[in-house]
DOLOZA-382006 format. One record per residue: x, y, z of N, C-alpha, C, O in turn. Coordinates in pm, 1 decimal, always signed. Layout:
DOLOZA-382006
<site <X; Y; Z>; <X; Y; Z>; <X; Y; Z>; <X; Y; Z>>
...
This chain:
DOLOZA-382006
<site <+29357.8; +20481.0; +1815.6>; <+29318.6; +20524.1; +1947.7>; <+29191.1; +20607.1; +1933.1>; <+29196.2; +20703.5; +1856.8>>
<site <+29108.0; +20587.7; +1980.4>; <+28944.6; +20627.7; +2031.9>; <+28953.4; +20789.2; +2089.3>; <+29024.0; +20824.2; +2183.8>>
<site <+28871.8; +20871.2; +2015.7>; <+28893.7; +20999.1; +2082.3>; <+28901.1; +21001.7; +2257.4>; <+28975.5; +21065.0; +2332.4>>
<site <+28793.7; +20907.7; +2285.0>; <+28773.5; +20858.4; +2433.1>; <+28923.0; +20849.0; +2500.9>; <+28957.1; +20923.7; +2592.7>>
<site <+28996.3; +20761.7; +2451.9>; <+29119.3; +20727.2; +2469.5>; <+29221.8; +20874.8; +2506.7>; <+29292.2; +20909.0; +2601.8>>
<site <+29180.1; +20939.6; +2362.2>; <+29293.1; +21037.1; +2363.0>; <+29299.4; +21121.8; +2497.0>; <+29398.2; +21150.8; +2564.4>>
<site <+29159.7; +21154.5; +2517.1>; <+29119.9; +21274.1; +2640.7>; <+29161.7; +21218.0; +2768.3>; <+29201.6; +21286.9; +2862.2>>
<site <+29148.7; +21057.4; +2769.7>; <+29193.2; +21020.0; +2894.5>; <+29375.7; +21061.7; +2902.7>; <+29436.2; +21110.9; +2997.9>>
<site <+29422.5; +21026.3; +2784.3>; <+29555.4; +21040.8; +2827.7>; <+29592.5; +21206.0; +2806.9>; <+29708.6; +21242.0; +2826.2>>
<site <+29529.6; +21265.4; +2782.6>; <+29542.3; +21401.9; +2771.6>; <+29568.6; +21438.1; +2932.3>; <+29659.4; +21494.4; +2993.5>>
<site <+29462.6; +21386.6; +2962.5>; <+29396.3; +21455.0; +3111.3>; <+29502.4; +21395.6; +3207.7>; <+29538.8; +21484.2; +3285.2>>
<site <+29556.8; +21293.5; +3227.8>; <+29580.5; +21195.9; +3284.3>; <+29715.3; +21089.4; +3231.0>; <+29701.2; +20986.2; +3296.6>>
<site <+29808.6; +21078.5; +3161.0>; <+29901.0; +21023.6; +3109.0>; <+29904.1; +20901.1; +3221.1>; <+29864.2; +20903.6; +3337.5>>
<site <+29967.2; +20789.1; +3143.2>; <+29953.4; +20651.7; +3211.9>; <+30091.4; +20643.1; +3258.2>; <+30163.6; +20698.4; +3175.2>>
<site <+30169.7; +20588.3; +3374.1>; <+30300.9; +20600.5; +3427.7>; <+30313.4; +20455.8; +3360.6>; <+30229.3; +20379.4; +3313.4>>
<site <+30474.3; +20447.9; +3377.7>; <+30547.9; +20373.4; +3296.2>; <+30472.9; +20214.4; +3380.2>; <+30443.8; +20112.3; +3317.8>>
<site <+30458.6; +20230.7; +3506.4>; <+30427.8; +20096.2; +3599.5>; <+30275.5; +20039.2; +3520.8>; <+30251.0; +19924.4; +3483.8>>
<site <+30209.6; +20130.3; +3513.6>; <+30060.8; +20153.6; +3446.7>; <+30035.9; +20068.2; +3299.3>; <+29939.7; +19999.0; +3266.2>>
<site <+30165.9; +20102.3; +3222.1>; <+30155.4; +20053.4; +3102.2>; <+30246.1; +19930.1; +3110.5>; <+30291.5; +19900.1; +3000.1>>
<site <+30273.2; +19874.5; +3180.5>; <+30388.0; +19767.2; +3202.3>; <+30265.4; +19618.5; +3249.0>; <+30268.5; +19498.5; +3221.6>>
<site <+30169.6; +19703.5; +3328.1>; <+30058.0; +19628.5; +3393.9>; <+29968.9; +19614.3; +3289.2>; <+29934.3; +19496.3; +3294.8>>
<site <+29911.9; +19667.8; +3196.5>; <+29799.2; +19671.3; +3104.9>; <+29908.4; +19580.7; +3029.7>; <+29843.0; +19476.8; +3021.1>>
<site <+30021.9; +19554.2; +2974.4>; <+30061.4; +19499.5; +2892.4>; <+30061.2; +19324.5; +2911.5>; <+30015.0; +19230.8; +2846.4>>
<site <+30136.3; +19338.4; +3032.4>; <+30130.0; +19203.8; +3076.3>; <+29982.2; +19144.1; +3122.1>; <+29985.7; +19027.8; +3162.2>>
<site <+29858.9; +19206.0; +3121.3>; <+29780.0; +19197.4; +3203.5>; <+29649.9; +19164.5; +2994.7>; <+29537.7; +19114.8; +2985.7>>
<site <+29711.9; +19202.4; +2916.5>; <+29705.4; +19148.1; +2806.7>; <+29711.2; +19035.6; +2728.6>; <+29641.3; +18996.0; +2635.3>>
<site <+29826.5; +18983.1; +2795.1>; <+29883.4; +18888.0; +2781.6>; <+29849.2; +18781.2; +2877.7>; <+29877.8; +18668.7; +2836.8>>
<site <+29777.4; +18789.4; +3033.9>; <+29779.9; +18686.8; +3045.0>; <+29678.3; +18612.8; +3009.8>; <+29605.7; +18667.2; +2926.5>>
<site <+29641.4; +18489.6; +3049.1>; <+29786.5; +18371.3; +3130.0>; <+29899.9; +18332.5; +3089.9>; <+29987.1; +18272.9; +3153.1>>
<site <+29898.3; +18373.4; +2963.8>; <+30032.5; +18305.9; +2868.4>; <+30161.9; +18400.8; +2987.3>; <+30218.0; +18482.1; +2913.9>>
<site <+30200.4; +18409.1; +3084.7>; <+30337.9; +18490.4; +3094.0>; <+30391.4; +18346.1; +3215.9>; <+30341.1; +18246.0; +3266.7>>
<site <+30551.8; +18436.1; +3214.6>; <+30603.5; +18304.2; +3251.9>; <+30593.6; +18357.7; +3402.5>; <+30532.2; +18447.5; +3460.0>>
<site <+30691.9; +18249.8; +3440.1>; <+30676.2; +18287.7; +3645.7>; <+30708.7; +18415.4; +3673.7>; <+30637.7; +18492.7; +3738.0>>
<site <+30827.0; +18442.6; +3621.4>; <+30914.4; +18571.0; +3644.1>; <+30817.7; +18694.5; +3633.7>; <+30782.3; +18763.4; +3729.3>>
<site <+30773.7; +18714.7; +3477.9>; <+30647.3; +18786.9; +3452.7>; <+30545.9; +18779.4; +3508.9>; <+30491.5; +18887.4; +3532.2>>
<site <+30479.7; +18660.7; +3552.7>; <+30381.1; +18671.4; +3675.2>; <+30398.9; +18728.7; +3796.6>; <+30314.0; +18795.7; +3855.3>>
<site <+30517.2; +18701.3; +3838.4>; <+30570.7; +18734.7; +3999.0>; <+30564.3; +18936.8; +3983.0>; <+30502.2; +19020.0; +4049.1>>
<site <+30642.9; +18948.7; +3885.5>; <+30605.4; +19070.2; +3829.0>; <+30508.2; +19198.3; +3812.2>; <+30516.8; +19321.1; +3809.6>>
<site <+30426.8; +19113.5; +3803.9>; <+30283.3; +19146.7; +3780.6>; <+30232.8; +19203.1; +3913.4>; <+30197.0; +19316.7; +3944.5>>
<site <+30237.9; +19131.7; +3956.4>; <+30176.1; +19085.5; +4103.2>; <+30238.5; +19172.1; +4171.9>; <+30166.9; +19203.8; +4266.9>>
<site <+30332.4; +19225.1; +4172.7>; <+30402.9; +19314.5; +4233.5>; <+30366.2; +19452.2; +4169.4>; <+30307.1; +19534.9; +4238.8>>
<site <+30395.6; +19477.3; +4052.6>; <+30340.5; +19610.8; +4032.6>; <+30197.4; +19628.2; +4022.0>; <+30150.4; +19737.8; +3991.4>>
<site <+30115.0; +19513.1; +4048.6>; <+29959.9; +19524.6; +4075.4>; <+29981.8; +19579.2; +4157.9>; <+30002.9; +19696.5; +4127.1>>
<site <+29994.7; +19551.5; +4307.7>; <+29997.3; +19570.8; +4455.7>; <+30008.6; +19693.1; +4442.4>; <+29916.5; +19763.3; +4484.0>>
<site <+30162.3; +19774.5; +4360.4>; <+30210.8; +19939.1; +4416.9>; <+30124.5; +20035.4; +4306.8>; <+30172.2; +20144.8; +4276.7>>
<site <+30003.6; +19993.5; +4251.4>; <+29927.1; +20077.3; +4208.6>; <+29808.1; +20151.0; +4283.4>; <+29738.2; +20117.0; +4378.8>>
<site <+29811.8; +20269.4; +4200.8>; <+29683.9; +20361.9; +4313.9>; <+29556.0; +20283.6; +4232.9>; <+29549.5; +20217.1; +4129.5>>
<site <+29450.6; +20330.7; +4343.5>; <+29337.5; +20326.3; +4315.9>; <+29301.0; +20373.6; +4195.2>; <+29259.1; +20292.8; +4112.3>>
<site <+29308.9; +20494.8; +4166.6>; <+29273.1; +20517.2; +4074.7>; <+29342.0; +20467.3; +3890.3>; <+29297.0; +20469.3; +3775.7>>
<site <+29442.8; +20436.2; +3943.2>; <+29524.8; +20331.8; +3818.0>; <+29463.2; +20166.0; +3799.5>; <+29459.0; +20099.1; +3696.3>>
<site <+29430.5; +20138.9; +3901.2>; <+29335.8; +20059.3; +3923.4>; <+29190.4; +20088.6; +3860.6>; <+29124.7; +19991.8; +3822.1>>
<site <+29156.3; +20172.7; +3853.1>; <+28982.4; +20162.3; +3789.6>; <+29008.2; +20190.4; +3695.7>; <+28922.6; +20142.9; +3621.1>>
<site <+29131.0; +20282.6; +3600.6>; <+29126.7; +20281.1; +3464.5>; <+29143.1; +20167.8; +3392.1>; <+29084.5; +20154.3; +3284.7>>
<site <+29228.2; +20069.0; +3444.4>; <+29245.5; +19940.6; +3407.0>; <+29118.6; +19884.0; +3417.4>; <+29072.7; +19839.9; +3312.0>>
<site <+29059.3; +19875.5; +3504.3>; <+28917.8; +19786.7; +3532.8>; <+28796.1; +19868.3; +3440.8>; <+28687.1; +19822.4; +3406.8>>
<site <+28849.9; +19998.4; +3414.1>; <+28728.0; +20044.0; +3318.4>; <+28757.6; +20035.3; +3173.1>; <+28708.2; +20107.2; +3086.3>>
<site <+28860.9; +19920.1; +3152.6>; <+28863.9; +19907.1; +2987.9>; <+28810.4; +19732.5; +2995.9>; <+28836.3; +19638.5; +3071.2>>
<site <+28728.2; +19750.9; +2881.2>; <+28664.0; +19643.6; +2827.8>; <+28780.2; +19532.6; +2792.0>; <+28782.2; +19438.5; +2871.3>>
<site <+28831.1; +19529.9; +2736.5>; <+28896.4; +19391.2; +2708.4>; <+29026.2; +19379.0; +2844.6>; <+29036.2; +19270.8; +2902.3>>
<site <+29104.7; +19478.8; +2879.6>; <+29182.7; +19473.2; +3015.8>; <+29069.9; +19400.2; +3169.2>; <+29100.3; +19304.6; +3240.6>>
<site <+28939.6; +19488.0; +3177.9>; <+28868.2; +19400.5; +3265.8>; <+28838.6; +19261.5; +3266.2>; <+28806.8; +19208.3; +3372.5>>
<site <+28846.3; +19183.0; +3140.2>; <+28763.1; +19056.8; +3161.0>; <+28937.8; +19000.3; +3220.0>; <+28956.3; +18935.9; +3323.2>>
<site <+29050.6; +19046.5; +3120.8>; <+29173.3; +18971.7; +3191.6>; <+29176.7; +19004.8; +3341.1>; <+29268.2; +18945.5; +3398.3>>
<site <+29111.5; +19073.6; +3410.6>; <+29198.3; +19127.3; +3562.9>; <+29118.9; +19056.5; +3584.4>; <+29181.2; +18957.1; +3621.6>>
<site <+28973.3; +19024.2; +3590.0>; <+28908.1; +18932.4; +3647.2>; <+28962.2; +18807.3; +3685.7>; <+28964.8; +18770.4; +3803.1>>
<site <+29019.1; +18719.7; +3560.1>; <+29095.5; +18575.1; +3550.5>; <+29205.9; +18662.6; +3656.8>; <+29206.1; +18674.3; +3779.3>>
<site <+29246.6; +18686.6; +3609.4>; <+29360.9; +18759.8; +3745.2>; <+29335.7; +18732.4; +3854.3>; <+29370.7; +18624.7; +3902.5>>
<site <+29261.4; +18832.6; +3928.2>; <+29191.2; +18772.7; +4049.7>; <+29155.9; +18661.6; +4090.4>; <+29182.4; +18613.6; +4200.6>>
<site <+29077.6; +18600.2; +3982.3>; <+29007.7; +18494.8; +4020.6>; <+29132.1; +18395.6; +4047.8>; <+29117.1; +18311.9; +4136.9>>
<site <+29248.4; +18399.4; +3980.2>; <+29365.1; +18270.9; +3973.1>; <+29441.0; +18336.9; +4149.0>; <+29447.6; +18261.4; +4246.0>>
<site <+29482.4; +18464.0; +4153.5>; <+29523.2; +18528.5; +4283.1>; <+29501.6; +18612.6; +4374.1>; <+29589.6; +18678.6; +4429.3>>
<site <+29387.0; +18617.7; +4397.1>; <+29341.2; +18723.7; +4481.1>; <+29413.4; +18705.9; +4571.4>; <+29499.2; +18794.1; +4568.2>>
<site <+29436.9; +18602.3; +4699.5>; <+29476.0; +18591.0; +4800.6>; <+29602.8; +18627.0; +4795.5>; <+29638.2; +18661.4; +4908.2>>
<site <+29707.4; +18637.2; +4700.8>; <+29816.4; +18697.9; +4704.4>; <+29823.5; +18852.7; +4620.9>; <+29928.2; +18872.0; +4559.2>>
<site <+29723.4; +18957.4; +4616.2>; <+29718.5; +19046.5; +4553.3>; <+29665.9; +19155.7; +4711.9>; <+29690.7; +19275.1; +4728.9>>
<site <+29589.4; +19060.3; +4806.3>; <+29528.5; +19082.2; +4910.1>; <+29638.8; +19165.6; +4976.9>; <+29749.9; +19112.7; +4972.0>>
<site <+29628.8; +19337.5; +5065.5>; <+29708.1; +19387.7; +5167.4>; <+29721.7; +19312.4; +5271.4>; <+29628.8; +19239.7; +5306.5>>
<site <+29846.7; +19316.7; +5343.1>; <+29852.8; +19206.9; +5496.6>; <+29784.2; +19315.8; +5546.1>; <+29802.1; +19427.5; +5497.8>>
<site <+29688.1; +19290.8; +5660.2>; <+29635.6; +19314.0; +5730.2>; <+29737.5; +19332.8; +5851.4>; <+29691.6; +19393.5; +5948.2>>
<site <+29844.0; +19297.4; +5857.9>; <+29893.4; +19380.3; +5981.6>; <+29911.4; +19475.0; +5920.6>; <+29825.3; +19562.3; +5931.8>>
<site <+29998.6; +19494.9; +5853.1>; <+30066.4; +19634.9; +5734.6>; <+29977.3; +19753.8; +5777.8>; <+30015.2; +19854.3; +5837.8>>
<site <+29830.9; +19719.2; +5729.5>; <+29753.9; +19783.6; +5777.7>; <+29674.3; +19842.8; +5924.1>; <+29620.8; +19947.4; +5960.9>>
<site <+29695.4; +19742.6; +5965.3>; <+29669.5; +19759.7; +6138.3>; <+29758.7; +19851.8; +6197.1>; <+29733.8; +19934.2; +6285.1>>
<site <+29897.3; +19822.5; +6122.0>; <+30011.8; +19919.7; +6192.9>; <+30025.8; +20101.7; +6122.2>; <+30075.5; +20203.7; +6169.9>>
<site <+29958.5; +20074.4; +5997.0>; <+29928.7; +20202.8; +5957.6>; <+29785.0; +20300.8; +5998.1>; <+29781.4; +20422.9; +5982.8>>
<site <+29705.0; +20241.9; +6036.1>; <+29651.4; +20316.8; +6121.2>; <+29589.2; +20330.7; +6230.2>; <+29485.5; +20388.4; +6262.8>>
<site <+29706.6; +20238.6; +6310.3>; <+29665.5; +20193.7; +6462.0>; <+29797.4; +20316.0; +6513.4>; <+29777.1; +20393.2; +6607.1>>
<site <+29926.7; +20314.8; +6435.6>; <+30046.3; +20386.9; +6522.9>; <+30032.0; +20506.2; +6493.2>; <+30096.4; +20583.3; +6564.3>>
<site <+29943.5; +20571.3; +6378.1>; <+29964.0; +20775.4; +6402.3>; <+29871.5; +20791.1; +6483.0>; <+29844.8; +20909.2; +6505.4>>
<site <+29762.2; +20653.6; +6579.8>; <+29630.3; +20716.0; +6634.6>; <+29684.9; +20684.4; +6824.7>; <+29634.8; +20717.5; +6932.1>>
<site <+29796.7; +20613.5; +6789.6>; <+29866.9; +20597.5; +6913.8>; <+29929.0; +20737.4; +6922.1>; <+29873.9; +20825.5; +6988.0>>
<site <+30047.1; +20759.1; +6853.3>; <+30115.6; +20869.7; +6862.4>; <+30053.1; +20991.2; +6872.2>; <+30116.9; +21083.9; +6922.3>>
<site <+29940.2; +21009.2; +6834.1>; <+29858.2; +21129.6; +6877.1>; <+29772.8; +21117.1; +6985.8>; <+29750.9; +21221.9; +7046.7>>
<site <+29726.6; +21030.7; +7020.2>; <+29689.4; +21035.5; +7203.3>; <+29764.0; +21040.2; +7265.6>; <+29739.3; +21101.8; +7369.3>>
<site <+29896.1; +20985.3; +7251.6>; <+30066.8; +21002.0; +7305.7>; <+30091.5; +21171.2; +7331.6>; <+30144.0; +21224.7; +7429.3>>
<site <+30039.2; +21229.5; +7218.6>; <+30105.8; +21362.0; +7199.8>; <+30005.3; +21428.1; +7299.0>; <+30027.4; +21491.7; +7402.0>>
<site <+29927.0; +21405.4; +7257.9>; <+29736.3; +21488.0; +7321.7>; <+29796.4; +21483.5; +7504.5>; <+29805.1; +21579.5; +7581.1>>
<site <+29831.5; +21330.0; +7533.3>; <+29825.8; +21327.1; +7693.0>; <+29920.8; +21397.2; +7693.3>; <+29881.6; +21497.8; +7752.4>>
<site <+30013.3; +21410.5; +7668.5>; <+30190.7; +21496.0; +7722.9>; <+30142.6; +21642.0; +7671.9>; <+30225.5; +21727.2; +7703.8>>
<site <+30047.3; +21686.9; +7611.5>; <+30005.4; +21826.9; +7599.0>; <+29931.3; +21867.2; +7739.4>; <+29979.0; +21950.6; +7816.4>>
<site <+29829.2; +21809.0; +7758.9>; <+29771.0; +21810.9; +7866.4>; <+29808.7; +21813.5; +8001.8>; <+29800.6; +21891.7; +8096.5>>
<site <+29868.2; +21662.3; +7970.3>; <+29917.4; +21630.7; +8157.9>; <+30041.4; +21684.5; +8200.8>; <+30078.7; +21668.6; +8317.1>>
C-alpha cells in the first residue's frame, strides 16, 4: 500500500459497501448475474464522494468506465424518485408558509 493510500484511509476509512464495490468492480466483466445485479445495487446506494474515490484510482477507473459504458441506463436515478424529492418539501413549505399567513 502507497503512502498515498495509507493517508487516504487514515483520513477517511472505506465502508464495508465501498470495498465490496472496488472488489467486484475489479473483477469485472468476469462476475456472474447474481454478482452483477449486486453491483449495481450497491453502485446506486453509494455517496458521491465514495464514488470519486473509486473513479480517482487508476486501474478501478478504466473498470467503472466499461461499467458504465455496458449500464449506465440502469445505474441512472428515476427521475420521478427525484421529482418527488424535491418537488414535495417545496410543496409542503408553501403549504406551511400559506397556513402561517392566511
Amino acid at each position: 500500500m502507497s503512502k498515498y493510500e495509507l493517508r487516504i484511509e487514515r483520513w477517511r476509512p472505506r465502508s464495508p459497501t465501498v470495498q465490496e464495490v472496488e472488489k467486484s468492480l475489479d473483477r469485472y466483466p468476469d462476475l456472474s448475474e447474481q454478482e452483477l445485479a449486486a453491483l449495481m445495487r450497491q453502485f446506486r446506494g453509494l455517496s458521491l464522494v465514495d464514488k470519486a474515490v473509486i473513479m480517482g484510482d487508476v486501474q478501478l477507473s478504466r473498470k467503472l468506465a466499461l461499467f458504465y459504458r455496458d449500464h449506465e441506463p440502469d445505474l441512472q436515478a428515476p427521475v420521478a424518485g427525484l421529482v418527488l424529492y424535491i418537488l414535495l418539501p417545496a410543496a409542503l413549505a408553501v403549504a406551511g408558509v400559506r397556513l402561517f399567513l392566511g
